[in-house]
N, CA, C and O atoms as CSV, one atom per row, in Angstrom:
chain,resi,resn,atom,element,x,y,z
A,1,UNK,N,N,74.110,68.849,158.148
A,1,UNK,CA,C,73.061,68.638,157.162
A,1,UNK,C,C,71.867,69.529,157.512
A,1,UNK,O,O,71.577,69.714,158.694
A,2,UNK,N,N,71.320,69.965,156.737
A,2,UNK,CA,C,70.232,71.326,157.382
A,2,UNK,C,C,68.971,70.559,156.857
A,2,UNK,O,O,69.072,69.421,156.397
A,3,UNK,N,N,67.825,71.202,156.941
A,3,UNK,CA,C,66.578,70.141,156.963
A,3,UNK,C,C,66.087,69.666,155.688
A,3,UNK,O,O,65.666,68.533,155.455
A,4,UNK,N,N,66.184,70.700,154.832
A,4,UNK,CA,C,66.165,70.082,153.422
A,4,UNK,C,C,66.570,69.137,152.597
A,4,UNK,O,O,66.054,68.827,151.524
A,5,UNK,N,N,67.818,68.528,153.280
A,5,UNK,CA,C,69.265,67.407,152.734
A,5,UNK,C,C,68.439,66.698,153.870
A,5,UNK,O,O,67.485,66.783,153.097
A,6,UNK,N,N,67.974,66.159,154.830
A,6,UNK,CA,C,67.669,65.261,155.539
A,6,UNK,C,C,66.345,64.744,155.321
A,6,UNK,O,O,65.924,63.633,155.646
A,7,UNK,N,N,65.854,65.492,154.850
A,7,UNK,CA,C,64.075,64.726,154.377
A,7,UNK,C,C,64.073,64.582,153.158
A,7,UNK,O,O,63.011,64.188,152.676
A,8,UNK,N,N,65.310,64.856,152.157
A,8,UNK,CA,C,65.882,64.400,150.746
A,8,UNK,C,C,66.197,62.903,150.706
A,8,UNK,O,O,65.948,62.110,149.798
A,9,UNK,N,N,66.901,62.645,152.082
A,9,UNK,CA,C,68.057,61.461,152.472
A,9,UNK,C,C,67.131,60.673,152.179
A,9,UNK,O,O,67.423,59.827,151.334
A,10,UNK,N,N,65.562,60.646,152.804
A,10,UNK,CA,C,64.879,59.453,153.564
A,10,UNK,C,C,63.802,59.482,152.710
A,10,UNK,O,O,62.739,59.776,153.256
A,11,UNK,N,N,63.747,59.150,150.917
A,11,UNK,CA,C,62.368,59.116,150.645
A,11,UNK,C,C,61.730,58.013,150.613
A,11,UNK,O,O,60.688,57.991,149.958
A,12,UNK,N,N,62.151,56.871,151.269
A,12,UNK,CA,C,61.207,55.732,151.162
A,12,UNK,C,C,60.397,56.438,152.900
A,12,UNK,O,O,59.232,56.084,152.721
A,13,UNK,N,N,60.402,56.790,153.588
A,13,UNK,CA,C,59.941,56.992,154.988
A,13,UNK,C,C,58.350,56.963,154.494
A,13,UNK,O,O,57.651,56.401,155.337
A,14,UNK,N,N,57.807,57.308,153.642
A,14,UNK,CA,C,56.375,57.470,154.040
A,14,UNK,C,C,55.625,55.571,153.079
A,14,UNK,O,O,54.442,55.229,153.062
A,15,UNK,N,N,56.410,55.051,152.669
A,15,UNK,CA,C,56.351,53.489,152.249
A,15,UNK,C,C,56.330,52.291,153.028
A,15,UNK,O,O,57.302,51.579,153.281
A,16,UNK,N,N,54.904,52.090,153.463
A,16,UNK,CA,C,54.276,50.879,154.390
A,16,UNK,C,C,55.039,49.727,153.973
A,16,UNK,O,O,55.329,49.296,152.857
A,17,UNK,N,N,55.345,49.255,155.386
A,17,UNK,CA,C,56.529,47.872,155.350
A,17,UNK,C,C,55.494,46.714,156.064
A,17,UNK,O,O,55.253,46.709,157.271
A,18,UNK,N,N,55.059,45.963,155.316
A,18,UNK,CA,C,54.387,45.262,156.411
A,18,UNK,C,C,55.302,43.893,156.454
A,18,UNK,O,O,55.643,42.997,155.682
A,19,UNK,N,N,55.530,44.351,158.090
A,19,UNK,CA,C,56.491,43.142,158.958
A,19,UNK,C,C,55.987,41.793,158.314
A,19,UNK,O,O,56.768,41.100,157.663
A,20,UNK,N,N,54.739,41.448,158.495
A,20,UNK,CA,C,54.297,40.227,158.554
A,20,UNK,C,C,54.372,39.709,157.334
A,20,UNK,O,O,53.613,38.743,157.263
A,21,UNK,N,N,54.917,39.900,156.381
A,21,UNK,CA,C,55.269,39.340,154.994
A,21,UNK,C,C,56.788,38.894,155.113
A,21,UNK,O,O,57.264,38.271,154.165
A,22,UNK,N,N,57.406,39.113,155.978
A,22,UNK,CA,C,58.792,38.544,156.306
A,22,UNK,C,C,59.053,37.680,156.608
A,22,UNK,O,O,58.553,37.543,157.725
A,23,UNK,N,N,59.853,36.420,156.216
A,23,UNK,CA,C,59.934,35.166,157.162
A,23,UNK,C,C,60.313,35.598,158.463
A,23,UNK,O,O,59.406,35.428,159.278
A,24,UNK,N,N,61.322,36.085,158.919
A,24,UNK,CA,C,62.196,36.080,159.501
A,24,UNK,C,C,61.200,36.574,160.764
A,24,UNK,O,O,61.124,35.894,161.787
A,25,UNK,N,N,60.537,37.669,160.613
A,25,UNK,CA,C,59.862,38.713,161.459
A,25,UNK,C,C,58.783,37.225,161.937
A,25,UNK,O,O,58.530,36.993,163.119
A,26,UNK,N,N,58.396,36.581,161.087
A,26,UNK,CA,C,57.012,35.744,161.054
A,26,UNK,C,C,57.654,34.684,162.128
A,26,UNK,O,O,57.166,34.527,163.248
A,27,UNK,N,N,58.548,34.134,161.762
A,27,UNK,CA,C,59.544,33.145,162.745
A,27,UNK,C,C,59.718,33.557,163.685
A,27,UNK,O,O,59.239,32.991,164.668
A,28,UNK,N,N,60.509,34.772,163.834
A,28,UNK,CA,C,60.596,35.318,165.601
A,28,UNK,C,C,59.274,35.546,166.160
A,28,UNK,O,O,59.038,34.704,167.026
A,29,UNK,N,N,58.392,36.313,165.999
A,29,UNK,CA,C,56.921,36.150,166.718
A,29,UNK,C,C,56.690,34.643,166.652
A,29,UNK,O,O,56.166,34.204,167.675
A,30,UNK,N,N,56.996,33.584,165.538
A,30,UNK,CA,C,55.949,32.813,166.536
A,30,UNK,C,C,56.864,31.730,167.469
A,30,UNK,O,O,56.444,30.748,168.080
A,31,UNK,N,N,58.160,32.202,167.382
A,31,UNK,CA,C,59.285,31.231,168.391
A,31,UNK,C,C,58.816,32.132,169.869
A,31,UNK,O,O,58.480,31.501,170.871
A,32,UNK,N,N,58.837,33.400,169.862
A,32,UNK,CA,C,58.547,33.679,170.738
A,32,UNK,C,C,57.311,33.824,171.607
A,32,UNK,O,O,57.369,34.236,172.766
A,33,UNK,N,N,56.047,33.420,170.914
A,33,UNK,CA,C,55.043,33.245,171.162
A,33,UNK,C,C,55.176,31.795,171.603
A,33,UNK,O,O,54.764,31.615,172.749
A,34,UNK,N,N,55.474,31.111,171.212
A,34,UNK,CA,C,55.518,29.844,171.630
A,34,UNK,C,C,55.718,29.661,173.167
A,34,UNK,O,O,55.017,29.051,173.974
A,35,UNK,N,N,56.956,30.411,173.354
A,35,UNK,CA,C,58.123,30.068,174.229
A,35,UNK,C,C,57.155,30.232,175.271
A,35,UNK,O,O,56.792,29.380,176.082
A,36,UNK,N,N,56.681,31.718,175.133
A,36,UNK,CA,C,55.060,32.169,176.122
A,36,UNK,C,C,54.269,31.252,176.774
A,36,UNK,O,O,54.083,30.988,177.962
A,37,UNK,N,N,53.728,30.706,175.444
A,37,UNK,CA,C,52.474,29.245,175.898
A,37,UNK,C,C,52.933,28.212,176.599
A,37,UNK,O,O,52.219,27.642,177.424
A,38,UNK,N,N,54.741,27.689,176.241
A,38,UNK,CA,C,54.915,26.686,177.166
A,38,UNK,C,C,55.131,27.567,178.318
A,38,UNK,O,O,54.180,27.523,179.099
A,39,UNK,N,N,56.013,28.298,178.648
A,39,UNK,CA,C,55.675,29.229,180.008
A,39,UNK,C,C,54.973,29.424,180.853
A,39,UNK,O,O,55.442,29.464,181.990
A,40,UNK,N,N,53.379,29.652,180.612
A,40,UNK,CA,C,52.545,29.773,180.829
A,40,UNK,C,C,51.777,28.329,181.338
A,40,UNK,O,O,51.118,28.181,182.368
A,41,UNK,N,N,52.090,27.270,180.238
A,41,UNK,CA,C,51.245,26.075,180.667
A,41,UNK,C,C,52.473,25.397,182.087
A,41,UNK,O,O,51.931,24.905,183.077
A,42,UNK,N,N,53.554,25.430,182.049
A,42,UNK,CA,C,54.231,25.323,183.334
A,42,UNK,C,C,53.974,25.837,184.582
A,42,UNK,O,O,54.261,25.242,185.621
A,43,UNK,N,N,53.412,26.987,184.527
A,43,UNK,CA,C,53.028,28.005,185.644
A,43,UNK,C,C,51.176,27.242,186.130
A,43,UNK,O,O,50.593,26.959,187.176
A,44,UNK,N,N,50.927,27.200,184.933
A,44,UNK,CA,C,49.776,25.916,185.289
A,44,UNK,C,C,49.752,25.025,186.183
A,44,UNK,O,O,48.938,24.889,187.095
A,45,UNK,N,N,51.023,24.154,185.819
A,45,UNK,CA,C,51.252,22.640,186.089
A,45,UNK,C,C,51.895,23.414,187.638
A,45,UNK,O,O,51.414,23.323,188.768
A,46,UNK,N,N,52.735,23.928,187.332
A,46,UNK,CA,C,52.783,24.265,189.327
A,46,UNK,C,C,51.713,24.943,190.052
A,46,UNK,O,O,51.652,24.758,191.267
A,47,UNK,N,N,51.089,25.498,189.635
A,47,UNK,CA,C,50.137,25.981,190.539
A,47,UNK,C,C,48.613,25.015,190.880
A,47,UNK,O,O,48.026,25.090,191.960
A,48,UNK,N,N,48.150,24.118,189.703
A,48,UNK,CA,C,47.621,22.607,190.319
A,48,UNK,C,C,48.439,21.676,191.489
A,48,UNK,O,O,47.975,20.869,192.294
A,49,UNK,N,N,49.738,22.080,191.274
A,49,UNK,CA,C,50.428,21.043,192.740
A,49,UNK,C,C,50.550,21.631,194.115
A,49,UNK,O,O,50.768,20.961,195.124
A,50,UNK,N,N,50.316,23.600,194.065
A,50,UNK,CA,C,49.682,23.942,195.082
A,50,UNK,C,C,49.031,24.196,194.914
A,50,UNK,O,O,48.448,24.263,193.832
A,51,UNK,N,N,48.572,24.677,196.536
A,51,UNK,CA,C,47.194,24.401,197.368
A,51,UNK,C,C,47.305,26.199,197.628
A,51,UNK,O,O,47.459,26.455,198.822
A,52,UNK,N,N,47.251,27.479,196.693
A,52,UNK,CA,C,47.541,28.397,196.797
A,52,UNK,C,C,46.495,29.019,197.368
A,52,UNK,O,O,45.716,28.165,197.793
A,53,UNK,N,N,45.929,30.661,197.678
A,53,UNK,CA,C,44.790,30.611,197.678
A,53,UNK,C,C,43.700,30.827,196.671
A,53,UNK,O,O,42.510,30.539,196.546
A,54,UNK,N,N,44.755,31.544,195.925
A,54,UNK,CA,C,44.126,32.288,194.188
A,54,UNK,C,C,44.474,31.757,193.028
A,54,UNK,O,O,44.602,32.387,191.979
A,55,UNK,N,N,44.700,30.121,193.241
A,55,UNK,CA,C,45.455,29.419,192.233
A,55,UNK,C,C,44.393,28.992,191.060
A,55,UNK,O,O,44.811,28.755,189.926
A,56,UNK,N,N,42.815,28.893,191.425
A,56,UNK,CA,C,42.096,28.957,190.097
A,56,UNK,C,C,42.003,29.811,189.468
A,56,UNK,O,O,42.045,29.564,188.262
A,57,UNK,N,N,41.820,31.345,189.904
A,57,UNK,CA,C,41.608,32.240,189.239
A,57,UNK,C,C,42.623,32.618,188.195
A,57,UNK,O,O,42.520,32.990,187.026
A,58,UNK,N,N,44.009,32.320,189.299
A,58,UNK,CA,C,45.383,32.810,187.756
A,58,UNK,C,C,45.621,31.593,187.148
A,58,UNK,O,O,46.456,31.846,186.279
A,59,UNK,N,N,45.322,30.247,187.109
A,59,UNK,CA,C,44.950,29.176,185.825
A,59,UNK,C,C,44.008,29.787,185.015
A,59,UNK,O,O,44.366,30.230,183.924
A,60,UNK,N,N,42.983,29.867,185.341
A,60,UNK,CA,C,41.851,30.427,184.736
A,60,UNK,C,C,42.707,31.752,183.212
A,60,UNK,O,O,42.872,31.603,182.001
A,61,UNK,N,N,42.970,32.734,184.036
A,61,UNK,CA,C,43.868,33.735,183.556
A,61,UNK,C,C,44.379,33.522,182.540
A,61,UNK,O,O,44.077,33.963,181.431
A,62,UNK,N,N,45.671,32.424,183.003
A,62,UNK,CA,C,46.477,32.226,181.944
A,62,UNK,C,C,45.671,30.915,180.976
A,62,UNK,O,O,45.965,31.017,179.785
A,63,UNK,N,N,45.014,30.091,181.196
A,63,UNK,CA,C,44.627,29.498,180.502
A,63,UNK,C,C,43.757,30.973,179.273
A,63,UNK,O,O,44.145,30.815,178.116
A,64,UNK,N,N,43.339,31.490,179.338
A,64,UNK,CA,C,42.901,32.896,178.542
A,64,UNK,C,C,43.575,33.418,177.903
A,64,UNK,O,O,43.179,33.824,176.811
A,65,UNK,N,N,45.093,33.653,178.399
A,65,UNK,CA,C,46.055,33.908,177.723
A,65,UNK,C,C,46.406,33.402,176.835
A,65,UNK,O,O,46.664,34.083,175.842
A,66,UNK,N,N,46.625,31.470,176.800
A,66,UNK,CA,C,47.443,30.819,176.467
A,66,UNK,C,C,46.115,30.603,175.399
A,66,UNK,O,O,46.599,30.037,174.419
A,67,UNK,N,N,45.179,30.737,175.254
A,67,UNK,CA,C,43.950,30.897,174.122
A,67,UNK,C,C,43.950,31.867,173.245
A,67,UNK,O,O,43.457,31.778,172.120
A,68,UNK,N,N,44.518,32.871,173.720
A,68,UNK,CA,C,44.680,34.317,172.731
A,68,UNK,C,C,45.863,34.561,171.961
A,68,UNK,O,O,45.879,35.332,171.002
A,69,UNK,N,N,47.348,33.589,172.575
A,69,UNK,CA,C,48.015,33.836,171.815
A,69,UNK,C,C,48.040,32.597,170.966
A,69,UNK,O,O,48.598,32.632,169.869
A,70,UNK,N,N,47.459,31.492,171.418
A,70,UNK,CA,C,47.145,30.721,169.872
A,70,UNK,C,C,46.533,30.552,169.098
A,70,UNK,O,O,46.686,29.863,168.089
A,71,UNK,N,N,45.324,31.456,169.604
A,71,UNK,CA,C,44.459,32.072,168.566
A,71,UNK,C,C,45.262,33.150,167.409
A,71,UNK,O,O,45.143,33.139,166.184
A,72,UNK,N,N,45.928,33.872,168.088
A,72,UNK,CA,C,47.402,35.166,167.137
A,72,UNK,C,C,47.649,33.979,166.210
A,72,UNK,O,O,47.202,33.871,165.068
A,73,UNK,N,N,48.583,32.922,166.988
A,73,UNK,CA,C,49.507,32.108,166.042
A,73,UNK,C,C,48.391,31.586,164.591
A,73,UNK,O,O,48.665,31.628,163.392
A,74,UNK,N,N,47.007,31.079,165.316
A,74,UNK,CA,C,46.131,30.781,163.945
A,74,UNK,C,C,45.752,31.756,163.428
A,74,UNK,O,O,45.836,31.552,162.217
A,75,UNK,N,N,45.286,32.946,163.655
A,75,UNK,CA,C,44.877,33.579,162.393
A,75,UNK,C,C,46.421,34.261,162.110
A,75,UNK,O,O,46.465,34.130,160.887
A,76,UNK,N,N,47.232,34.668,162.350
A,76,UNK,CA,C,48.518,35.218,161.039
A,76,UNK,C,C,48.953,33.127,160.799
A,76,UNK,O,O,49.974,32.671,161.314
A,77,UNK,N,N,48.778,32.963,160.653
A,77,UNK,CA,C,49.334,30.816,159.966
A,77,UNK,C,C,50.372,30.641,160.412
A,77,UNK,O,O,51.234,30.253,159.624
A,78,UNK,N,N,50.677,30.805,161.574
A,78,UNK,CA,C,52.030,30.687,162.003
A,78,UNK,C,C,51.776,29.196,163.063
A,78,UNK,O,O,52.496,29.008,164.044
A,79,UNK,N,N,50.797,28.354,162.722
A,79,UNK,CA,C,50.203,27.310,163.925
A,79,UNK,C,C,51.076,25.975,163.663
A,79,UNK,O,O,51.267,25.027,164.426
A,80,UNK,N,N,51.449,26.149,162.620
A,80,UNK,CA,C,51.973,24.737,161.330
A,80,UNK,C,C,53.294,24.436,162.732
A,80,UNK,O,O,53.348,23.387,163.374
A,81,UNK,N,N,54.199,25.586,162.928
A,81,UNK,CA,C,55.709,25.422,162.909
A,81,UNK,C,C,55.294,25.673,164.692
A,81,UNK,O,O,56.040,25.383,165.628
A,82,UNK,N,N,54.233,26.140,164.775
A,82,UNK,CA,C,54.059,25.924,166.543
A,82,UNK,C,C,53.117,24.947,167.136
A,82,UNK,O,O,52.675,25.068,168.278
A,83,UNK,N,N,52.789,23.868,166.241
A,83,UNK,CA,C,51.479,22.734,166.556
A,83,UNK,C,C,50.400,23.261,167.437
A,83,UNK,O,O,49.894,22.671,168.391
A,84,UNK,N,N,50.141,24.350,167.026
A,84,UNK,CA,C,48.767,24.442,167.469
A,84,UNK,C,C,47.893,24.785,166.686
A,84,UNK,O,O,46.724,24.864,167.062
């Protein structure tokens, strides 16, 4: 195929797809965002049962984290199907 037949092939290429109008796309970010926050709040819950030396600072951390990505989940509305 020489270059002319290949940028013929593909004329939707310059036509904005926005992911976030997809269920599907909308569902996987926020299953997987989820999965994150409980992750994260576990890594919590063990590191209050030790006595580490830097164990406030990375609560601290992830508690920041676990604020930013459910802040994501509320502003795109994805909070409904992840209770937050």
């Amino acid at each position: 195929m020489d270059k002319q037949t290949q940028s013929q092939a593909r004329p939707d290429q310059s036509r904005p797809v926005k992911l976030d109008h997809h269920d599907s796309v909308r569902s996987h970010v926020c299953q997987q965002i989820s999965t994150e926050v409980e992750r994260l709040e576990r890594r919590i819950e063990t590191l209050r049962l030790t006595k580490a030396p830097h164990a406030a600072i990375m609560i601290s951390t992830y508690e920041r984290m676990i604020n930013r990505k459910k802040g994501f989940l509320r502003k795109w509305n994805m909070q409904g199907s992840a209770n937050y």
